[in-house]
C-alpha positions in Angstrom: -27.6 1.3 19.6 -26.1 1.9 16.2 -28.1 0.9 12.9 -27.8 1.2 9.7 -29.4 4.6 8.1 -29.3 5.5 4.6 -28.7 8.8 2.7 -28.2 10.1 -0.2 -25.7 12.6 -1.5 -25.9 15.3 -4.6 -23.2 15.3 -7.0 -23.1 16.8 -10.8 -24.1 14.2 -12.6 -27.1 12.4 -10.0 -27.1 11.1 -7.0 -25.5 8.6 -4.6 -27.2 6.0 -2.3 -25.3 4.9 0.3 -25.5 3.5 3.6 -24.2 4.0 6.5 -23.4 3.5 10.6 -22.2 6.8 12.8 -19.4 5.9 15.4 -15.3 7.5 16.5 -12.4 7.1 14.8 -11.4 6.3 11.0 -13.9 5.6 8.9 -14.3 2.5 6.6 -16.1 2.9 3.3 -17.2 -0.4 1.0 -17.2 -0.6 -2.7 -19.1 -3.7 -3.6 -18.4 -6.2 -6.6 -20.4 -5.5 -10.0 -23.5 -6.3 -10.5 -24.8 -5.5 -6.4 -24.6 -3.1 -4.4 -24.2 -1.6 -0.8 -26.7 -3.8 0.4 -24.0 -6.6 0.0 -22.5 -5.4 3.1 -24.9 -4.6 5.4 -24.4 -8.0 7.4 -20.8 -6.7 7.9 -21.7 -3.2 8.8 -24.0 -4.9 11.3 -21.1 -6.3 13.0 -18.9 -3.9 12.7 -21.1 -1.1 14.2 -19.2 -0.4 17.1 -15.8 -0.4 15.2 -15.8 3.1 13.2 -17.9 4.7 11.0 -19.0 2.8 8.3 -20.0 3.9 4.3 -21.1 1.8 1.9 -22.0 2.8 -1.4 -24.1 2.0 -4.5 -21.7 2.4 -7.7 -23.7 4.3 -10.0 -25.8 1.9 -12.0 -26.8 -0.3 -9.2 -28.5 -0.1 -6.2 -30.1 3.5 -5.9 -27.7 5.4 -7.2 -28.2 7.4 -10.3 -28.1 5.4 -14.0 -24.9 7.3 -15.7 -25.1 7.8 -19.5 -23.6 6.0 -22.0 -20.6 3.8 -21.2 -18.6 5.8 -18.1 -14.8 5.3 -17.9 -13.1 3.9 -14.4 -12.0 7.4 -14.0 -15.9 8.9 -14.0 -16.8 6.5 -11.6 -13.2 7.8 -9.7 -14.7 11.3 -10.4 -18.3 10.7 -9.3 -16.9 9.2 -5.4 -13.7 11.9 -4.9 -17.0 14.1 -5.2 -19.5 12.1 -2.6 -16.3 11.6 -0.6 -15.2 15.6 0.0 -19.3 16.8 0.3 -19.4 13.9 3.1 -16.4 15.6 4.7 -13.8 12.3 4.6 -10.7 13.5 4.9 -8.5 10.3 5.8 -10.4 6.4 5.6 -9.9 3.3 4.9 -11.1 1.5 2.1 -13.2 -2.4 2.1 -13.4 -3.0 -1.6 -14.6 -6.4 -3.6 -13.7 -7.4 -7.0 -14.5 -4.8 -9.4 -14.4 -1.9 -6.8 -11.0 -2.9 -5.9 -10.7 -1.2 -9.3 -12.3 2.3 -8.1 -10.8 2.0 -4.5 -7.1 2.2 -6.5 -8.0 5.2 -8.7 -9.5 6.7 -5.5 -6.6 6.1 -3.5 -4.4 7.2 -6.7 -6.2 10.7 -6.9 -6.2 11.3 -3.6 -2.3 10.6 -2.9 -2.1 12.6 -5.9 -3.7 15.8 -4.6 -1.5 16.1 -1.6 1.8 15.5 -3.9 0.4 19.0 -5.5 -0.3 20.2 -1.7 3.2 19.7 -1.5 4.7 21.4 -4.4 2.3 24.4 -3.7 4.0 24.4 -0.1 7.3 24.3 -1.6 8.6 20.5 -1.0 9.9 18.3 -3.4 7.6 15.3 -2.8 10.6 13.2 -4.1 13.4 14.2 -1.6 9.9 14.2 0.8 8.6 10.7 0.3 11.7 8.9 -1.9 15.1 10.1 -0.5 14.8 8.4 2.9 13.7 5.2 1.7 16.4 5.6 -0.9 19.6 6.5 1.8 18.1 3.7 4.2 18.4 1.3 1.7 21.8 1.8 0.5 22.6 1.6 4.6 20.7 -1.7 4.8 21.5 -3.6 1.7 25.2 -4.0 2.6 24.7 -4.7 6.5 22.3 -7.5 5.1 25.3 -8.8 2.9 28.2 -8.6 5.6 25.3 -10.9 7.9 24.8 -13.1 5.5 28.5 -13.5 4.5 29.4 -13.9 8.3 26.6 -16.7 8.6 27.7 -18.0 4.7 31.3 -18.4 7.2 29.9 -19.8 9.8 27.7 -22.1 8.2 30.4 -23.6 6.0 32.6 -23.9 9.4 29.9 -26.5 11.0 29.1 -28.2 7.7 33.2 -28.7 6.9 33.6 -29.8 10.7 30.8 -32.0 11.6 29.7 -33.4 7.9 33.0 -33.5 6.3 35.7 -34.1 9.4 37.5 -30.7 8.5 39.4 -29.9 11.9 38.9 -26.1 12.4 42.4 -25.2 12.1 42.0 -26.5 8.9 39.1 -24.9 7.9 40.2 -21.5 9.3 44.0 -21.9 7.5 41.9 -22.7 3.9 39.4 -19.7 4.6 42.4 -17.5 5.2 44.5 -18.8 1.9 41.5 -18.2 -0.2 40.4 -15.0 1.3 40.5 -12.6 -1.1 39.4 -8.9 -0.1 38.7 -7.4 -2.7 35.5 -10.0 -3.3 34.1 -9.3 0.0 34.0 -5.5 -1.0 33.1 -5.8 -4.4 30.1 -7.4 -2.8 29.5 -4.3 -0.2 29.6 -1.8 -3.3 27.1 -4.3 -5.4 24.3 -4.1 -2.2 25.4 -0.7 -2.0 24.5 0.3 -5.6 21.2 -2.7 -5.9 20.0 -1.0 -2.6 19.4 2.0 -4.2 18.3 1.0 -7.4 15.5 -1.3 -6.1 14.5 1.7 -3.7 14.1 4.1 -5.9 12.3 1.8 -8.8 10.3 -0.5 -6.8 9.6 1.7 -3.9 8.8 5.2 -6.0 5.7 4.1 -6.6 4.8 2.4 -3.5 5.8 5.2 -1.2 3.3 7.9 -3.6 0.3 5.4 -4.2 -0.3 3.2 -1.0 -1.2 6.3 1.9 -4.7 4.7 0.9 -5.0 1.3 2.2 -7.1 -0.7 -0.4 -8.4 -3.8 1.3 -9.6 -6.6 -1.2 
């Protein structure tokens, strides 16, 4: 049956406690809240022990990890776990963080994305046509389908309200929608979705499709 061991793991600046459960498939690590440590979790771990393997480590300063000097930056204590994380041999995981080490989990996950972005500009892609450029094209696609539903439904919904509500007769309704039709709105609208489509991918998106391969849970 799997239990909980604990190890500890040599990096430049001291050492790292952690705990842990073996087990198949993509690994979990924990970053607990400030001031604790991995001992937080180990109720969780417990029943979790036959999901994946499970890490949990002490944030230097707490538990049994090594007391850092001075006052370290959030990118040290980024620094210190990228370092426990490749000696441990972790190439993809998932990450189980709690308050304050939601804070390291994002500059982990930030670093790490980060790495392969220069993996792929050593290799010779452009990580922006790469990652960007689809979401990009699919979102000028999308955004005017999206607008010629909703104007279709905008139609049809007027049709029943006019009909039922107001005691338009259809002819009616359908003579004053073609008299008032004017073409050039409906595609001034398709070249609006057209152009926000790819705007809103390529400035909301950018970042989103470089910094979330890490899944940060909080």
């Amino acid at each position: 049956m799997s239990k909980i061991k604990k190890s500890y793991v040599n990096i430049n600046s001291g050492q790292i406690h952690y705990r842990y459960i073996e087990g198949d498939g993509l690994p979990l690590l924990f970053f607990h809240r400030t001031p604790s440590s991995s001992i937080m979790f180990e109720r969780l771990m417990f029943e979790m022990k036959n999901d994946r393997p499970l890490f949990a480590f002490d944030t230097p300063g707490f538990g049994e990890s090594f007391n850092p000097v001075g006052m370290p930056s959030l990118e040290d204590y980024r620094d210190w776990f990228i370092e426990v994380i490749n000696k441990i041999g972790l190439d993809q995981f998932h990450i189980y963080a709690h308050h304050t080490g939601t804070h390291i989990a994002s500059e982990i996950g930030t670093m790490r994305v980060s790495e392969q972005i220069d993996a792929l500009e050593t290799l010779s892609f452009d990580p922006i046509s790469f990652l960007i450029m689809p979401r990009i094209i699919s979102g000028a696609i999308m955004f005017p389908i999206m607008i010629v539903i909703a104007d279709l439904f905008g139609i049809l919904g007027g049709y029943f309200a006019a009909t039922i509500s107001l005691g338009i007769s259809p002819y009616d309704y359908i003579y004053g929608l073609r008299d008032w039709f004017v073409p050039w709105d409906a595609i001034f609208g398709v070249i609006k979705a057209f152009s926000f489509g790819i705007v809103c991918e390529y400035l909301f998106k950018k970042y989103e499709s470089i910094y979330s391969t890490i899944s940060v849970l909080s």
